[in-house]
N, C-alpha and C positions, 0 to 999 in steps of 0.2 A: 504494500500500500504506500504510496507516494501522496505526499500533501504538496499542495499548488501553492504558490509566494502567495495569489490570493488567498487562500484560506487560512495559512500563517498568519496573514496579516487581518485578517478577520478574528482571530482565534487571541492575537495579542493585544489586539483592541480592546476586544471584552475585556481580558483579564486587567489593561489598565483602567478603566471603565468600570469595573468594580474595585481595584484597589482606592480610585478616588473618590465613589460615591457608596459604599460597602458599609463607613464607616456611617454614614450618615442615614442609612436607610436602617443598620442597625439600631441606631442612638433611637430614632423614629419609633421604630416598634417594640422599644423597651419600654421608652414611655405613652406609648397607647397599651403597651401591659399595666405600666404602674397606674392607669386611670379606670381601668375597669372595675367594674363591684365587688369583684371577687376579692381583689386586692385593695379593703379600706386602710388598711394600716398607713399605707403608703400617701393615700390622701388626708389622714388624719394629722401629717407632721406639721407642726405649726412653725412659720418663720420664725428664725432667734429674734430674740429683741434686743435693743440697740440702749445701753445705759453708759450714762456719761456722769461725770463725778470731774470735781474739782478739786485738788488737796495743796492744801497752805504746808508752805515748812517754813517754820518761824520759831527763832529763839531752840534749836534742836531739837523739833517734834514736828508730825506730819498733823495735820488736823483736816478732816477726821481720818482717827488712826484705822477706822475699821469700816471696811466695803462688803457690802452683801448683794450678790448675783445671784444671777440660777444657770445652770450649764449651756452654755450653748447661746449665752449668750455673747452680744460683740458689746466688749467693754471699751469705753473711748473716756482715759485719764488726762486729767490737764493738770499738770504738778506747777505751784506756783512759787519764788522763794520773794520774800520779804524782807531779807537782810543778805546772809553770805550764801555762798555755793552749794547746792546741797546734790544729790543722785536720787533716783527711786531706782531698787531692785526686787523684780519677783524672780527668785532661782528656778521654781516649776514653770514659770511660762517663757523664762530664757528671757526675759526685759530687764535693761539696764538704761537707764537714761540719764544725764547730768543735767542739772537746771542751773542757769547761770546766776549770779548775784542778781538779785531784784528782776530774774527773766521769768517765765516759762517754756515749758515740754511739753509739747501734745504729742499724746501715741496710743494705740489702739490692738488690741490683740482680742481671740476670740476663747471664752472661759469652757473649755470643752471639759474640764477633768474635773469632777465635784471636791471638794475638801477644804480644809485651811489651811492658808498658805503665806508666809513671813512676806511683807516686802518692810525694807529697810534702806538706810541710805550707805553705799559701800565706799564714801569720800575717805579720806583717811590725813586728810590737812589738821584734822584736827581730832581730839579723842571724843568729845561730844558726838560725834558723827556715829558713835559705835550704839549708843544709848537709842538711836533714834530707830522705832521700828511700830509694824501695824498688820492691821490682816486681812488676809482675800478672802473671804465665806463663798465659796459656789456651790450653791445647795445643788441636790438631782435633781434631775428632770421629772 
C-alpha cells in the first residue's frame, strides 16, 4: 500500500488541526460536563471573596495584630509605617514585604490553607523589630 503526497498531506493537516484546536474542544466539553445536573457540586463552588485590611506599625507593633479570613479567600494587605522602617512577614504564604519610613506596601496573596499563622516584622536594625508580631486566622471553608 503506497500513500499519495496528497493524502500525507491530508492526513498531516488533521493531525495539526487537532493538535491546535484538541485542546480547546477538550477545555469545551469539560465544562459543558461540569454544568450539567448531574454534576451540582461543581456549580455549587462559590467565588472567593476579596478582603482587604489595612495594618498600622507604629511605635513596634502592627495594629490590628490579628486578621480573620476564610480559605480561599484573596487577601489584599496594605501595611502602613508611621514612624521608622518596618517589614511584614507571613512564612506559610512565603510574603515578605518592607515598608519604608512613613511609606506603605500593598500586596495581595490568596488564603488557601486554613490555620494560624505568625506574621511579624523580620527588620533587624533594631531589636524592637523582634517583639513585633500578629496572626492570620483562615478558618475552613
Amino acid at each position: 500500500m503506497t500513500i499519495s503526497r496528497r493524502s500525507l498531506g491530508l492526513v498531516l493537516l488533521g493531525a495539526a488541526a487537532w493538535l491546535l484546536v484538541g485542546p480547546a474542544v477538550r477545555t469545551a466539553l469539560g465544562n459543558a460536563r461540569a454544568a450539567t445536573p448531574g454534576n451540582a457540586a461543581a456549580g455549587q463552588e462559590e467565588a472567593p471573596n476579596r478582603r482587604e485590611f489595612t495594618i498600622t506599625a507604629k511605635d513596634y507593633r502592627f495594629s490590628p495584630d490579628r486578621l480573620e479570613v476564610t480559605q480561599d479567600d484573596l487577601v489584599k494587605v496594605t501595611i502602613r509605617s508611621e514612624d521608622v522602617a518596618y517589614s511584614l512577614t507571613i512564612d506559610h504564604y512565603r510574603v515578605s514585604r518592607r515598608v519604608p519610613a512613613g511609606g506603605s506596601t500593598t500586596f495581595e496573596f490568596r488564603a488557601d490553607s486554613p490555620g494560624t499563622f505568625a506574621f511579624y516584622s523580620n527588620l533587624t536594625s533594631d531589636a524592637r523589630h523582634t517583639k513585633m508580631s500578629g496572626q492570620l486566622v483562615v478558618r475552613p471553608r
